[in-house]
N, C-alpha and C positions, 0 to 999 in steps of 0.2 A: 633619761628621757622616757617619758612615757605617752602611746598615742592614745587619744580618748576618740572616741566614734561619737556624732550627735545625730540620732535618729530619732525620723519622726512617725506618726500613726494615727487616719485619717478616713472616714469615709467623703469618697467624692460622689458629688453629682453631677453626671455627665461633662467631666472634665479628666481629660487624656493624659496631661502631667501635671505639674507641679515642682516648680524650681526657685530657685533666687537667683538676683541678675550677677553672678560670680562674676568673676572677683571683684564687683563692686559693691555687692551687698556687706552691709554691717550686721556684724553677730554681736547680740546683746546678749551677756552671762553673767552670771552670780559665778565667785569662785572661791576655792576653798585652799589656804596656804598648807603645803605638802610639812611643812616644818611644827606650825604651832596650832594648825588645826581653825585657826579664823577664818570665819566667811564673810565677805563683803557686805556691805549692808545695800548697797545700789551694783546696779547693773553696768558692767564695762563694757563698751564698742569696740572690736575690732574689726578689723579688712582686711583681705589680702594682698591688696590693692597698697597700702599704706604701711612702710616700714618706721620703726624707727632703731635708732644707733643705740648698742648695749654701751654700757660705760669701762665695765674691765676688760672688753674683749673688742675684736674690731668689726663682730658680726652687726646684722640688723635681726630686728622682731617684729613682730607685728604689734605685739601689745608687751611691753615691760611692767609690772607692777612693783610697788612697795610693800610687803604687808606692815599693817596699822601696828599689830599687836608687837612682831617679834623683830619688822627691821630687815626681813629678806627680801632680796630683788628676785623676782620669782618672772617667768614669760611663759610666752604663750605663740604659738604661729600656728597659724591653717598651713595645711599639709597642700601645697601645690597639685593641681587636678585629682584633688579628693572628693569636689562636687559632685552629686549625685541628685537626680527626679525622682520623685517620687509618682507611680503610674499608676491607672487605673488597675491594675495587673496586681498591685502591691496593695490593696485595700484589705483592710482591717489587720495588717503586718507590719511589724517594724522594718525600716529601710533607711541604713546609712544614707547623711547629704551632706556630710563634710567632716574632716578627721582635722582634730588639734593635734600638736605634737606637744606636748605641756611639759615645762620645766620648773617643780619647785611649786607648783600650783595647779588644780582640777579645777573643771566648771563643777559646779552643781545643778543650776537652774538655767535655763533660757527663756527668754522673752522676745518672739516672732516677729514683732510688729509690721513696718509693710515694705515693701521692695521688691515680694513675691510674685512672679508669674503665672499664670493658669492658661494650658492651652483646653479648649472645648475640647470634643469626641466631634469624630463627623469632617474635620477640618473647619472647625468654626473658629468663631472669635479667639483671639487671641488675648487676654487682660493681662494686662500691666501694673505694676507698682500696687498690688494685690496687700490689704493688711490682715493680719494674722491676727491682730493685738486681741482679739476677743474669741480666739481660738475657732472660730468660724466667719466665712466669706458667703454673699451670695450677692448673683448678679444677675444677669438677661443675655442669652446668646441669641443675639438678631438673625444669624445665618441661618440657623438651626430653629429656630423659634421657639427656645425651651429654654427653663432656667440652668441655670451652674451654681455649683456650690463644691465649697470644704465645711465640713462637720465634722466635729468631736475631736480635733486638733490635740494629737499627745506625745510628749517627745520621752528621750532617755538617754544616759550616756556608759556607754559600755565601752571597757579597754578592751583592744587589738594591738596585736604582732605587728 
C-alpha cells in the first residue's frame, strides 16, 4: 500500500478557500500500473462516496481497475477525511486536498473539471459547482462588488507516510 498526496497550486483572487463538495466530488486521473509500468490512455472517476466489491477478497474500493497491458487488478481508494482547502494563506504553495491509498497502481495526471467550491474573502458570495477544466475560474462577487478568480491552476502528487 502506498499513499500518494494530490496537491494543488493557485493564485486566487479575492477568494478565501477553495474545496470540492467531499465525498461527493469525482477525481478524474490518469494512472500508471505499479507492475508493467502502463498508463491509461483516458481518465478514471472515482468517489469516495461510491464503493465497489473486490473480487478475491470480501473488501470494497473505490475504483478497481484492470491493467490493459499485463492483466493486474490494481485499486485505488481516497483515504477517508483526507480532504483538505485550499486558502488564501496557501497562495503560490503546494497544499494537499486529498490522499489515495494506491494498490498496484499511481495516478499520474489529474483533470479538475467542476464540482469545486470558492468561498469570497469579506464573507461574500459563496460559488458552487466551480470548473477547473481550464485551469482558471472567474466570476463577480455581488456582496463585495469585486471580481473572484483562480489563476494558474497546478497540481502534483507526492508519496506520504
Amino acid at each position: 500500500m502506498v499513499k500518494i498526496a494530490l496537491q494543488i497550486k493557485a493564485n486566487l483572487e479575492c477568494v478565501e478557500k477553495l474545496y470540492t463538495n467531499h465525498p461527493y466530488y469525482q477525481w478524474f486521473l490518469k494512472l500508471k500500473c505499479g507492475s508493467c509500468g502502463e498508463v491509461t490512455e483516458k481518465f478514471h472517476d472515482l468517489t469516495e462516496d461510491e464503493k465497489v466489491a473486490q473480487k478475491h477478497n470480501r473488501s470494497e474500493t473505490n475504483l478497481l481497475i484492470k491493467c490493459k497491458l499485463c492483466s493486474r487488478e490494481n485499486s485505488i481508494d481516497i483515504i477517508e477525511g483526507s480532504n483538505g482547502q485550499y486558502t488564501s494563506n496557501d497562495a503560490n504553495k503546494f497544499r494537499t486536498i486529498v490522499t489515495f491509498d494506491c494498490r498496484g497502481v499511481e495516478p499520474v495526471d489529474f483533470e479538475p473539471k467542476s464540482g469545486w467550491i470558492a468561498e469570497a474573502e469579506d464573507n461574500g458570495n459563496k460559488f458552487e459547482d466551480v470548473d477547473l477544466t481550464e485551469k482558471e475560474w472567474v466570476d463577480y462577487d455581488e456582496k463585495n462588488e469585486t471580481s473572484v478568480g483562480v489563476y494558474e491552476l497546478e497540481w502534483q502528487f507526492i508519496k506520504v507516510k
